[in-house]
N, C-alpha and C positions, 0 to 999 in steps of 0.2 A: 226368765222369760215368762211371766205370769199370763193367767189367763184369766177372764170373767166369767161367772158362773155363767151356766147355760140355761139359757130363760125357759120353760113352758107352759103355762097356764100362764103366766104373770108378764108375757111378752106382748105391750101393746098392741100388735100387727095380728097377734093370732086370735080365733072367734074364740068369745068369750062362752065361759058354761055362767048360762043362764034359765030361770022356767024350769022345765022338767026334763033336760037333759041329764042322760042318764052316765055320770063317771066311770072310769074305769081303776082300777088296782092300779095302775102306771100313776092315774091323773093325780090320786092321791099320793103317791111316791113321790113321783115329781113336783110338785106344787111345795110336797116336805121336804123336800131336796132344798128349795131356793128357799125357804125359810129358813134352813138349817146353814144356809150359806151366809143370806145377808144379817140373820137376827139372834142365831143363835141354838141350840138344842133347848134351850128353854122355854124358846117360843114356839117350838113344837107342839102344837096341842089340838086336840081333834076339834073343839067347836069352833079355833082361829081358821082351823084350816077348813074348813064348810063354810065358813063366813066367805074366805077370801074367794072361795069357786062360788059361791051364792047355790050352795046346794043344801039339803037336809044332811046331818050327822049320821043319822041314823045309817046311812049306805055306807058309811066306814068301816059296819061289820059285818057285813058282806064280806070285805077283803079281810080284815085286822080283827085279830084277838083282843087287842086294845093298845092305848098308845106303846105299850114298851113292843109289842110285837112289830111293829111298825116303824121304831127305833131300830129296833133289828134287823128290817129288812133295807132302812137304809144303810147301815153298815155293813148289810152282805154286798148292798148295788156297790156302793165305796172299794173292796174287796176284788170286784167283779169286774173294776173296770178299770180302777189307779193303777191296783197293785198287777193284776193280771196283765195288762198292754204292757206296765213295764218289766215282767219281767219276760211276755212273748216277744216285746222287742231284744231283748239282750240273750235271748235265744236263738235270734233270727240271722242265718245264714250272712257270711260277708268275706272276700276274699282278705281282709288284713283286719288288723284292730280297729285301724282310722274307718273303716268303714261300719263294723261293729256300733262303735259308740255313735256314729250318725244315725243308725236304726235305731238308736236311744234317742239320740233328738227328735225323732218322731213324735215322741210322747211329748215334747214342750212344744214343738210349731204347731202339731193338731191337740186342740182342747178335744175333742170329740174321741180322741185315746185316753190325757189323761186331764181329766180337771183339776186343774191347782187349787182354785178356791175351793173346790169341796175338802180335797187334802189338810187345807188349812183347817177349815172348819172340824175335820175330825180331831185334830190334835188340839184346838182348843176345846175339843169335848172332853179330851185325854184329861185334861186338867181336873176336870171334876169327878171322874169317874174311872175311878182305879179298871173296870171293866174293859173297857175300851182302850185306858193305858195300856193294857197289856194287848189288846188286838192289836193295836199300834205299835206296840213291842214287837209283836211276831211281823208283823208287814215288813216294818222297814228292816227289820233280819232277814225277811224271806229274796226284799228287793236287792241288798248287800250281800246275799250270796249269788243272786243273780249274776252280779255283775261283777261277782269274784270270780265266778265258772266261766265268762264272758272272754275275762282276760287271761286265765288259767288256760283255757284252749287256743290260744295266741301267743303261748309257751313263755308265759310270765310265770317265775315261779310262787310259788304259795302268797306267802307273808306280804309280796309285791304285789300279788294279782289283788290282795284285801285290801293294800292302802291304798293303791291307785281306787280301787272301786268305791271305797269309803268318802276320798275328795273330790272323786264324782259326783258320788248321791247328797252329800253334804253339801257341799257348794252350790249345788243347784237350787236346792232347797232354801238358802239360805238368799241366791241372789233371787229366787222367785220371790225371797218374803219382804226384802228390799226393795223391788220393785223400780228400779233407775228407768230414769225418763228417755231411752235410750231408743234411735230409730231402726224399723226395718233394716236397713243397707246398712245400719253399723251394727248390728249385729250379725247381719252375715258376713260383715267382712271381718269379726271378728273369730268367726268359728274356726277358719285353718289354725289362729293359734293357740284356741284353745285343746282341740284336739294334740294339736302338738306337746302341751302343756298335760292333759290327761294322757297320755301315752308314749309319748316319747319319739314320735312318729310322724313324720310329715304324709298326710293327706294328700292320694292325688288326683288328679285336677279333676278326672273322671266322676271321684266319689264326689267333689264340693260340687259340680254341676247336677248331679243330680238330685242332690240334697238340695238344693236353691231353687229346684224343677220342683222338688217335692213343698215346699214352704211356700211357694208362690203359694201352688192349688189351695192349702190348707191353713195357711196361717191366718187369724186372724185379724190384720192392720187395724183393724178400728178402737180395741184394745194397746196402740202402742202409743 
């Protein structure tokens, strides 16, 4: 269930920074954000990124040490918001498992929990940069124990609670990267069986209504 980066400076509806409007640490973030998503970590670079807001450079170090500091701090946002929402979802309170792993589906129907495409884009920074490999190492550990403990407390035992967790995070990952041209209403009428299929457990009816209540409000459509 992929999502589109989340536009800000670069989203034609919003006022443009033009003249002598003054940036902020965010605008610069942001702005690196969506470069890092559509073009690459190599096209990170402080006078592209001044160019693209029509601002002086110079006010980049204001905020920034210099571009690798600012590398870094997109990595912390990445951290701060992929890795964090999914593993507060697989923390989060649920009367059985089927409803558990729908507080996981949180993070796929709202991009504004978790961004797929920035996700992507860090792993293909992974490639280059043994550094990051390995922050990427400890994330997707940190999220797979998540969602070990998830099902561990839903009285799966060990070795079961990791491989159910593991073809959860896997699979997801893997249909997000695929991307099937598939619609709203068939994905949702697909969800009872996949829950079924991650847990072993039929979903009921209570939980898929609400979950459906929830995806309305936040799903994307215009991305499917």
């Amino acid at each position: 269930m992929p999502s589109k980066p989340l536009l800000h400076r670069d989203n034609p509806s919003a006022e443009p920074l033009v003249g002598n409007v003054k940036v902020t640490r965010d605008d610069w973030l942001n702005v690196a954000m969506d470069v890092l998503i559509s073009d690459g970590v190599e096209q990170v670079k402080v006078l592209a990124l001044a160019e693209r807001m029509n601002v002086s450079r110079s006010s980049f170090y204001w905020y920034f040490k210099s571009r690798q500091d600012l590398l870094d701090a997109l990595l912390t946002t990445w951290e701060q918001t992929n890795t964090a929402a999914m593993v507060e979802r697989a923390e989060a309170p649920a009367e059985a498992i089927t409803g558990a792993v729908l507080n996981v589906f949180h993070c796929i129907a709202n991009p504004s929990l978790f961004n797929t495409a920035l996700d992507f884009a860090v792993r293909d920074w992974a490639r280059r940069s043994g550094k990051v490999r390995s922050l990427l190492d400890r994330s997707d550990a940190r999220r797979v124990e998540a969602l070990t403990q998830m099902f561990i407390r839903y009285d799966y035992a060990p070795l079961e609670a990791m491989t159910r967790a593991k073809v959860l995070y896997y699979m997801q990952l893997g249909y997000d990267m695929a991307d099937p041209n598939e619609s709203y209403a068939h994905r949702l009428e697909m969800t009872p069986q996949y829950l079924k299929v991650f847990t072993g457990q039929e979903a009921s009816e209570a939980e898929l209504a609400e979950f459906a209540a929830f995806t309305q409000e936040h799903w994307d459509l215009s991305r499917l």
